[in-house]
N, C-alpha and C positions, 0 to 999 in steps of 0.2 A: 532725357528723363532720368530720373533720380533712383538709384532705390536705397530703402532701409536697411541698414544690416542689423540685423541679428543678434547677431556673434562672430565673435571671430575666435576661429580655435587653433593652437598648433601641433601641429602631428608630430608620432615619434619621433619622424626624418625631420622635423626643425622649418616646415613649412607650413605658412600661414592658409587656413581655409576660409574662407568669409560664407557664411549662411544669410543669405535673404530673410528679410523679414516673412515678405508673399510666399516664400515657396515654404518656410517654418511653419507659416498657418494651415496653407494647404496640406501639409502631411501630418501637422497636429488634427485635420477634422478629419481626415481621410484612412490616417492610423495610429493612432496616439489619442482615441479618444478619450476622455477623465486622468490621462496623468499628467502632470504638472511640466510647463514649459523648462524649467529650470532640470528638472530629472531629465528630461528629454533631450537637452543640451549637453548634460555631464552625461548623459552616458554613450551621445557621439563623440565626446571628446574620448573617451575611455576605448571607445571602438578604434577612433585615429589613432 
């Protein structure tokens, strides 16, 4: 089984994180409801 990624982001330390498409959804309806997927991406990059 396949999945979608996401995003892939690099942290301070220079290693790559891959985010699932499914589990982006899941925490965009769960917690992130009304803001924008792309905010929500920059500013796990920004936490990394």
């Amino acid at each position: 089984m396949k999945r979608k990624i996401a995003a892939v982001i690099t942290d301070i330390l220079g290693d790559r994180v891959i985010i699932g498409e499914d589990e982006l959804q899941i925490h965009l309806k769960k917690h992130f409801i009304g803001i924008p997927r792309d905010m929500i991406l920059e500013l796990i990059e920004r936490i990394l």
